[in-house]
C-alpha positions as CSV (number, residue, x, y, z in Angstrom):
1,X,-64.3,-55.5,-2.4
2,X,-66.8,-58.2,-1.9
3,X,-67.3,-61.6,-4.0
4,X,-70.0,-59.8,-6.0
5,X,-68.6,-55.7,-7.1
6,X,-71.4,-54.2,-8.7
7,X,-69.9,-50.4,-8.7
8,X,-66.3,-52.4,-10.5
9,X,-69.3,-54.7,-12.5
10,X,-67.0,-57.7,-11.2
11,X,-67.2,-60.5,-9.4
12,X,-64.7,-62.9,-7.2
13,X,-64.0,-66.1,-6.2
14,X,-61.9,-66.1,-3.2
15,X,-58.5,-67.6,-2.3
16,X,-59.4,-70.2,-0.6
17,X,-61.9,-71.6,-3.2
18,X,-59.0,-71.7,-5.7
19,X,-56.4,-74.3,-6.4
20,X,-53.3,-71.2,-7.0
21,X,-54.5,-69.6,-3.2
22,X,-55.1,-66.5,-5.1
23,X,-58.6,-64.7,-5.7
24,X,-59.7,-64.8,-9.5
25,X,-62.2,-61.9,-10.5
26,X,-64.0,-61.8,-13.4
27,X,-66.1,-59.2,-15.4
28,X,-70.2,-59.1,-14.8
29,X,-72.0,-58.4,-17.9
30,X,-74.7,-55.3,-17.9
31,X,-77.1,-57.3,-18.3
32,X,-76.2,-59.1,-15.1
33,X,-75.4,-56.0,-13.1
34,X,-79.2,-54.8,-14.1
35,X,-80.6,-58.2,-12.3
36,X,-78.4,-57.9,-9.6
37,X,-79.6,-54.1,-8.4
38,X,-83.0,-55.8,-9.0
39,X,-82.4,-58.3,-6.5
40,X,-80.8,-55.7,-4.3
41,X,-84.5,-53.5,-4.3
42,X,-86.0,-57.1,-3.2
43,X,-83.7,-56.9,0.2
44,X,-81.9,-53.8,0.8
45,X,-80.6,-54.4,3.7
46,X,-79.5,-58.2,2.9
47,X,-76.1,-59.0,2.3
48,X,-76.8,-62.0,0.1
49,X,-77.8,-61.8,-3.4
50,X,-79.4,-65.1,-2.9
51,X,-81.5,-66.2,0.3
52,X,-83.3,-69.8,1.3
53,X,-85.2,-70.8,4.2
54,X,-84.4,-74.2,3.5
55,X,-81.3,-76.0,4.7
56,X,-77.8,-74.2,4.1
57,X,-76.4,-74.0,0.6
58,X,-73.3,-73.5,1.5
59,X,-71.7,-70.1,1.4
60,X,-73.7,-67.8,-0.5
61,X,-72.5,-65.3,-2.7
62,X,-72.6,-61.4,-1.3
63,X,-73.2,-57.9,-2.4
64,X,-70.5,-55.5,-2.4
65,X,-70.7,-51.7,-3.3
């Protein structure tokens, strides 16, 4: 299990970004999951679903299957 699940169509925010210190998941619509293989065919062998050349963002969300 990753942050982003696309085969459980869910997605998680992990312990240590939430006040309780537990993860909180949440459903992915199938619209969403549909943009999200999308991005995957971009870069298949990223493990971001997001990627900048520009300065860090912070930590980026990831693909999990």
């Amino acid at each position: 299990m990753g942050p982003v699940d696309l085969a459980a169509k869910r997605a998680w925010v992990p312990s240590n970004h939430q006040k309780a210190a537990r993860p909180f998941g949440f459903p992915l619509s199938d619209a969403l999951i549909c943009i999200l293989r999308e991005l995957r065919k971009l870069n298949p062998n990223g493990s971001h679903v997001f990627r900048s050349t520009q300065r860090s963002l912070g930590k980026s969300a990831r693909f999990a299957e």
